[in-house]
BATOR-263799 format. One record per atom (N, C-alpha, C): x, y, z. Coordinates in nm, 3 decimals, always signed. Example, Ala and Ser with C-alpha at 12.3 -4.5 7.8 and 13.67 -1.06 7.14 Angstrom:
BEGIN
<site c1="+1.319" c2="-0.569" c3="+0.780"/>
<site c1="+1.230" c2="-0.450" c3="+0.780"/>
<site c1="+1.320" c2="-0.330" c3="+0.780"/>
<site c1="+1.285" c2="-0.225" c3="+0.708"/>
<site c1="+1.367" c2="-0.106" c3="+0.714"/>
<site c1="+1.290" c2="+0.003" c3="+0.787"/>
END
This chain:
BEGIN
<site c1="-2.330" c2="-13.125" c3="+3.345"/>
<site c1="-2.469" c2="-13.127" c3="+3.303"/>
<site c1="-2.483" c2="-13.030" c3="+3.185"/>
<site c1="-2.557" c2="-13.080" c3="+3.090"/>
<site c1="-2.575" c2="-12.996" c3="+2.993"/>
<site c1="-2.701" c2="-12.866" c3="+2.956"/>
<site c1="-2.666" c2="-12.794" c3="+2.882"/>
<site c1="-2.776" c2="-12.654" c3="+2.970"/>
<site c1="-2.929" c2="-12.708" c3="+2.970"/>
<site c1="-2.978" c2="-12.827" c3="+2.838"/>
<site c1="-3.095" c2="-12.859" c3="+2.839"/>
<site c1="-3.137" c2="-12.906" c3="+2.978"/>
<site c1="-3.078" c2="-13.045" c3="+3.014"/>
<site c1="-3.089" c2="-13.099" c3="+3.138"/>
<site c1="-3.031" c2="-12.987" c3="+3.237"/>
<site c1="-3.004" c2="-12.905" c3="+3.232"/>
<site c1="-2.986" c2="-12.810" c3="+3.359"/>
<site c1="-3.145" c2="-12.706" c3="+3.382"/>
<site c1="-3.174" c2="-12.646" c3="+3.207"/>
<site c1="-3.293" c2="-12.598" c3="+3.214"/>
<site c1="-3.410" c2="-12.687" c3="+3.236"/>
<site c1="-3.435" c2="-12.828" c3="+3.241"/>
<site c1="-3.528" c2="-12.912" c3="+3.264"/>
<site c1="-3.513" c2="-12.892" c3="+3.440"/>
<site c1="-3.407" c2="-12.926" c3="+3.450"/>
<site c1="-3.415" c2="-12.950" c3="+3.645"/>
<site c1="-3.471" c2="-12.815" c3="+3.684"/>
<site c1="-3.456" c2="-12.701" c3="+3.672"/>
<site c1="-3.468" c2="-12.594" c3="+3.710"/>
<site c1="-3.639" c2="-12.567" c3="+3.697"/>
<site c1="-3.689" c2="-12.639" c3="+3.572"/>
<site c1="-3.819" c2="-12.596" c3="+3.523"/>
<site c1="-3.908" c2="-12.702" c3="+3.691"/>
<site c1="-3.874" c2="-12.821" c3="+3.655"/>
<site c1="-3.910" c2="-12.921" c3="+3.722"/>
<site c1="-3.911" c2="-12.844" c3="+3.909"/>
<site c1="-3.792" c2="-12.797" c3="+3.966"/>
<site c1="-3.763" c2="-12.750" c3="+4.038"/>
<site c1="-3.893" c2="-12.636" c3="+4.079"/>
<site c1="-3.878" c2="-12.532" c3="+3.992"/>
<site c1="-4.010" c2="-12.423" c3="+3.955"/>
<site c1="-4.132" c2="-12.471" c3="+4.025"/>
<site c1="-4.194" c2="-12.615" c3="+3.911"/>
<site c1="-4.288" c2="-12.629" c3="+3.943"/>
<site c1="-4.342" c2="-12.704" c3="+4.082"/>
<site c1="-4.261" c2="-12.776" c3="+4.123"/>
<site c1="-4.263" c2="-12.829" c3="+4.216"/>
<site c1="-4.286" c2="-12.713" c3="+4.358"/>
<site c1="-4.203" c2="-12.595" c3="+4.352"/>
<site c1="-4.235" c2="-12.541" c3="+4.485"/>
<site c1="-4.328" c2="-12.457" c3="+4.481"/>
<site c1="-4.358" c2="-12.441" c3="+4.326"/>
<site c1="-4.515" c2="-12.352" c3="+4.302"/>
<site c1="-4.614" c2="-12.429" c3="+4.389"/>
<site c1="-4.654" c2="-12.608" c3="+4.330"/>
<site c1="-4.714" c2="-12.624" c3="+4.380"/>
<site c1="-4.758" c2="-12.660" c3="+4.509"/>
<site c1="-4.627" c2="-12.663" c3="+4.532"/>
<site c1="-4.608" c2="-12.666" c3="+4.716"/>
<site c1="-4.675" c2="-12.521" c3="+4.804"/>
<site c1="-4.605" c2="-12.431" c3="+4.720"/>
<site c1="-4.656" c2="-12.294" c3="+4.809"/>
<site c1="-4.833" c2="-12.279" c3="+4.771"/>
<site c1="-4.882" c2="-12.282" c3="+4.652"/>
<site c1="-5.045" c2="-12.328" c3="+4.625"/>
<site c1="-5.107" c2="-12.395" c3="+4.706"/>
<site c1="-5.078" c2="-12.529" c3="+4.706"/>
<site c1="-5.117" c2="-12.627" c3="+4.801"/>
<site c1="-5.141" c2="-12.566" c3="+4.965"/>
<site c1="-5.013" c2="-12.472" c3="+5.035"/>
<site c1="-5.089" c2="-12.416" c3="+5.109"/>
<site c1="-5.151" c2="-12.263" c3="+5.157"/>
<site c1="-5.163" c2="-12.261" c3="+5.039"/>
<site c1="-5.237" c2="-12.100" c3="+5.025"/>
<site c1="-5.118" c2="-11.989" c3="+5.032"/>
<site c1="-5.012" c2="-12.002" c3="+4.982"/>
<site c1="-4.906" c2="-11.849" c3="+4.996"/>
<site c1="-4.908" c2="-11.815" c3="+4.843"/>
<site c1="-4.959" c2="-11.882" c3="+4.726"/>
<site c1="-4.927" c2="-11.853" c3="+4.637"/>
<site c1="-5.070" c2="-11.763" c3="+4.572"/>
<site c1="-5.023" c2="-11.614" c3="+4.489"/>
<site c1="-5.163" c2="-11.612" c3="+4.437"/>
<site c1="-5.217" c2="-11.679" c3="+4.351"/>
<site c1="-5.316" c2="-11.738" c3="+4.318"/>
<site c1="-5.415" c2="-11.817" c3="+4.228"/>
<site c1="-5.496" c2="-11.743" c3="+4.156"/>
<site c1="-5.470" c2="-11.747" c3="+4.051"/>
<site c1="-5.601" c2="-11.626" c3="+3.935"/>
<site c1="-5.757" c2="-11.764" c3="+3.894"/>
<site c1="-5.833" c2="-11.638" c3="+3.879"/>
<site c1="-5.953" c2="-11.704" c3="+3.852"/>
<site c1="-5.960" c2="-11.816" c3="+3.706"/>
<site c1="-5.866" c2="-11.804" c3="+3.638"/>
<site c1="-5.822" c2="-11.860" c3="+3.568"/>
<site c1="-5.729" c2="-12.029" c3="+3.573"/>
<site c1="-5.704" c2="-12.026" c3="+3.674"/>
<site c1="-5.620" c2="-12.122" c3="+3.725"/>
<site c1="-5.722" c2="-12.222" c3="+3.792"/>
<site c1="-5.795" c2="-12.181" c3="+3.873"/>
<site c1="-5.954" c2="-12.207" c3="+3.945"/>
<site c1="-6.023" c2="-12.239" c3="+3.851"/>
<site c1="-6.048" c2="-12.218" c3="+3.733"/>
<site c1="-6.163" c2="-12.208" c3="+3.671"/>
<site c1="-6.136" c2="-12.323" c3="+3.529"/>
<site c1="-6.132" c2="-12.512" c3="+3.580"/>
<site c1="-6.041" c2="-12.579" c3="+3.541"/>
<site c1="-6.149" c2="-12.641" c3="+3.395"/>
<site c1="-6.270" c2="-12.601" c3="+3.425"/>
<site c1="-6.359" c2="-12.634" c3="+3.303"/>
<site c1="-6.372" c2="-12.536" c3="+3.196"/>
<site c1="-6.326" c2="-12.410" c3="+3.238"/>
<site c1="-6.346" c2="-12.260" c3="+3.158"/>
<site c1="-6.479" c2="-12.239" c3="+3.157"/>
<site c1="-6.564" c2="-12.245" c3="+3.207"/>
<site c1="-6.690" c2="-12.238" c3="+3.164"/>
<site c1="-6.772" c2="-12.030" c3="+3.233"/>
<site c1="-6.618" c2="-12.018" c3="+3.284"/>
<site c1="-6.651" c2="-11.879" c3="+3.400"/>
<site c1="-6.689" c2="-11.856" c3="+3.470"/>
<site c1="-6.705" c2="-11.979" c3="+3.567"/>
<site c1="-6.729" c2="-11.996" c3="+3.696"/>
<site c1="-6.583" c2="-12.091" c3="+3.769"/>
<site c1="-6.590" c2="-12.055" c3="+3.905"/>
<site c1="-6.496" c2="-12.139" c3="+3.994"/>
<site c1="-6.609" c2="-12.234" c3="+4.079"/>
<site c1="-6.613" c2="-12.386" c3="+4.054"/>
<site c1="-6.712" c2="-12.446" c3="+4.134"/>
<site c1="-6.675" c2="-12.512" c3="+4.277"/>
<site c1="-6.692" c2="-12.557" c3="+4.390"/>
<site c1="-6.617" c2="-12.550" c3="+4.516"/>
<site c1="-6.554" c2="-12.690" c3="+4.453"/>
<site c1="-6.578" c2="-12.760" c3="+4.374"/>
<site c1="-6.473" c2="-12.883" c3="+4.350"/>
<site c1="-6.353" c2="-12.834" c3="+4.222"/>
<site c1="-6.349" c2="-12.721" c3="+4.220"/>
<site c1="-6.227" c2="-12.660" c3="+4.171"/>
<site c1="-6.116" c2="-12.649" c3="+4.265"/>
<site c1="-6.142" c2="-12.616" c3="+4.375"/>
<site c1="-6.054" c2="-12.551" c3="+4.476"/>
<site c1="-6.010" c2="-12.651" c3="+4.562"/>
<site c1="-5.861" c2="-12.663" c3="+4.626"/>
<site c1="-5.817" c2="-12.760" c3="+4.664"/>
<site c1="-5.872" c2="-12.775" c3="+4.747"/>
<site c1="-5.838" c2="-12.861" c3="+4.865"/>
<site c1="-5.963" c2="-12.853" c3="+4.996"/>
<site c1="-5.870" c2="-12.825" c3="+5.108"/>
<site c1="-5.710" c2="-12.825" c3="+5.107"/>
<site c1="-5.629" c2="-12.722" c3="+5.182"/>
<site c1="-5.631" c2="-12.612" c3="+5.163"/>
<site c1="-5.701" c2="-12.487" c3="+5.008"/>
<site c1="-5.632" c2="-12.331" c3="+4.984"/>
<site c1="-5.766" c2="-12.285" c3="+5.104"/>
<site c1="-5.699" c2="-12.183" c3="+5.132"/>
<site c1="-5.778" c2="-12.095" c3="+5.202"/>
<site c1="-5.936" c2="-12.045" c3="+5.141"/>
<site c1="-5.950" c2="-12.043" c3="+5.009"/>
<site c1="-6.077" c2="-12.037" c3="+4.959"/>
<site c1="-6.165" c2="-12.108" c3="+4.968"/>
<site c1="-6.131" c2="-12.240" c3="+5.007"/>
<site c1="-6.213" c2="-12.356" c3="+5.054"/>
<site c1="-6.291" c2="-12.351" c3="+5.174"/>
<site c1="-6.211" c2="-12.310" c3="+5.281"/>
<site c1="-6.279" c2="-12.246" c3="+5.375"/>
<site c1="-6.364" c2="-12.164" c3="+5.362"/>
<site c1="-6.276" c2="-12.031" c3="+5.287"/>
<site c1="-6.390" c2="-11.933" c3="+5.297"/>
<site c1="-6.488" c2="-11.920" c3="+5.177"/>
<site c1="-6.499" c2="-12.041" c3="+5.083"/>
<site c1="-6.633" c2="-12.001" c3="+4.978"/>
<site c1="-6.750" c2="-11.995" c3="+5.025"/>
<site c1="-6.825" c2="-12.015" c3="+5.138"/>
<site c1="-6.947" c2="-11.972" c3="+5.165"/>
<site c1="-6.961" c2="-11.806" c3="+5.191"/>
<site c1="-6.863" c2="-11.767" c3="+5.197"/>
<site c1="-6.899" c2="-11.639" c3="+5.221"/>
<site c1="-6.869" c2="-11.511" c3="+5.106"/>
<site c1="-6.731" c2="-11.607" c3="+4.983"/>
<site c1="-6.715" c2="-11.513" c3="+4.885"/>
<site c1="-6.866" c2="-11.536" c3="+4.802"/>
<site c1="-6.960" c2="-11.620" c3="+4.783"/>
<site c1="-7.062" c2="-11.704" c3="+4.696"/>
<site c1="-7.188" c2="-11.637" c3="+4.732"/>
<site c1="-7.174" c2="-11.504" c3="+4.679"/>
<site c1="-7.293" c2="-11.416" c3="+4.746"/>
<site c1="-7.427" c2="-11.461" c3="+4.682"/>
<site c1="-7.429" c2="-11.523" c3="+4.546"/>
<site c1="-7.562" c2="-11.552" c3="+4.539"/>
<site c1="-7.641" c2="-11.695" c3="+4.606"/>
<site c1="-7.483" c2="-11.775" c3="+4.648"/>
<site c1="-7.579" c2="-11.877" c3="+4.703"/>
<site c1="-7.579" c2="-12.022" c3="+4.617"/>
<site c1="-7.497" c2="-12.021" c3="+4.509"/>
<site c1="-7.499" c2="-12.094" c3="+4.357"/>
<site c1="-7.416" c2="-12.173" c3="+4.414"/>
<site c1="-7.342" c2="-12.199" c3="+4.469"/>
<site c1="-7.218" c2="-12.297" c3="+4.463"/>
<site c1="-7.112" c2="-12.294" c3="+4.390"/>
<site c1="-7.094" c2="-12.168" c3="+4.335"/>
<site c1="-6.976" c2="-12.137" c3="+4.246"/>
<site c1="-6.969" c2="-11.987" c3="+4.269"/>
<site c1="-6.828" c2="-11.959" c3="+4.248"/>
<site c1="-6.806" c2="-11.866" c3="+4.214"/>
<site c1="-6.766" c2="-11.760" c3="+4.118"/>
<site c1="-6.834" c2="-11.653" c3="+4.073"/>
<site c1="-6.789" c2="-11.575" c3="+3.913"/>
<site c1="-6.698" c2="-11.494" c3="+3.943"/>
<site c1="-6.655" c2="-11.474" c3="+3.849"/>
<site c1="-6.557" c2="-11.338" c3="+3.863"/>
<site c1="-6.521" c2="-11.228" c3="+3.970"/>
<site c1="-6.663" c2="-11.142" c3="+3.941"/>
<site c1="-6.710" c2="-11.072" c3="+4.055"/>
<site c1="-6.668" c2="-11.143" c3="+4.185"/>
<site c1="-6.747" c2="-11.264" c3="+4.217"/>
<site c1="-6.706" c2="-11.314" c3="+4.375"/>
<site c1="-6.557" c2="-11.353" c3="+4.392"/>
<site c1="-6.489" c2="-11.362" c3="+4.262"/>
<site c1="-6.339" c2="-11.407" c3="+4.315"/>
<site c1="-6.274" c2="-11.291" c3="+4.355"/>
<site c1="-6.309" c2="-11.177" c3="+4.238"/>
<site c1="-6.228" c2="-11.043" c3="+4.280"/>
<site c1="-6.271" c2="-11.009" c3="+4.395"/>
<site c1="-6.354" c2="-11.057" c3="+4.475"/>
<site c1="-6.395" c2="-10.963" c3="+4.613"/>
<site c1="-6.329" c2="-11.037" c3="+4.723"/>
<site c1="-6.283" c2="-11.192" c3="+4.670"/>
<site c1="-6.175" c2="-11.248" c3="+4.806"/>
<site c1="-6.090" c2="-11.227" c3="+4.756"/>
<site c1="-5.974" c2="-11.207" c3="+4.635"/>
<site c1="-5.877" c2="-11.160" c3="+4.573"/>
<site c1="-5.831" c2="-10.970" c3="+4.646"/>
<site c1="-5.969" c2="-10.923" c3="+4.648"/>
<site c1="-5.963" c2="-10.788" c3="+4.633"/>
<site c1="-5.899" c2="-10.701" c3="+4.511"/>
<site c1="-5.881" c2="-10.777" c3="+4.411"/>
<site c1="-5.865" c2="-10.702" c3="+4.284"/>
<site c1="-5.962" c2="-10.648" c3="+4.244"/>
<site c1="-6.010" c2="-10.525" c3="+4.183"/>
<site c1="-6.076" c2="-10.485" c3="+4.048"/>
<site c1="-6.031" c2="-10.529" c3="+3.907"/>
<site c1="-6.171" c2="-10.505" c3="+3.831"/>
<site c1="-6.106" c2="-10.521" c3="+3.733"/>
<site c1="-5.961" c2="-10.394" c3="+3.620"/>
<site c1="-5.961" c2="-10.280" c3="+3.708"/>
<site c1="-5.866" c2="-10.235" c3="+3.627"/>
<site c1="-5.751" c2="-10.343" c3="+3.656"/>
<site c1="-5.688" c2="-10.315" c3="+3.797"/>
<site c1="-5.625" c2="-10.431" c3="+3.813"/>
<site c1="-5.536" c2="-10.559" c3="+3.720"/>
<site c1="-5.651" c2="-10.638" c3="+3.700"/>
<site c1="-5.653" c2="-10.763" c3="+3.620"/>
<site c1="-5.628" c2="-10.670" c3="+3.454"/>
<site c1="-5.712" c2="-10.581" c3="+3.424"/>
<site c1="-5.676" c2="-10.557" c3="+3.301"/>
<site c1="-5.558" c2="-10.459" c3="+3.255"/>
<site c1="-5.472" c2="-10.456" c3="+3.375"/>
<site c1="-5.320" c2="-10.388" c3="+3.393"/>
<site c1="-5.228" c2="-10.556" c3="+3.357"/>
<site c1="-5.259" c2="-10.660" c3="+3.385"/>
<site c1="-5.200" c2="-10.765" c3="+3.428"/>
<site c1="-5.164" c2="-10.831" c3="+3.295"/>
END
């Protein structure tokens, strides 16, 4: 096999168990990844309906909006923003 087709399988490989471990919540997910319109909100039809945030968005969604901002992701994340702006 040649290194291209070796680095393709490997990439392919990558993504595949990313989205396997995502799919059931072991992987971390940035608000960025969630946030598939950019608009700076996460809306509950962002989120898969297996990740664990699915479950729990009624309770990160403190104002009640049906989405979540920043603020509400970092508080089920438990990041701050120094955090994120180390990252």
């Amino acid at each position: 096999m040649n290194k291209l087709t070796l680095t393709v399988a490997s990439l392919i490989a990558s993504i595949g168990l990313a989205g396997s471990a995502f799919a059931a919540g072991e992987q971390k997910v940035t608000f960025e990844q969630l946030d598939t319109n950019a608009d700076g909100f996460i809306d509950r039809s962002d989120v898969p309906a297996d990740h664990e945030l699915a479950r729990l968005f009624d309770s990160y969604d403190m104002d009640g909006d049906n989405r979540l901002s920043m603020v509400e992701f970092r508080n089920y994340t438990g990041e701050s923003e120094t955090e994120e702006a180390e990252e």
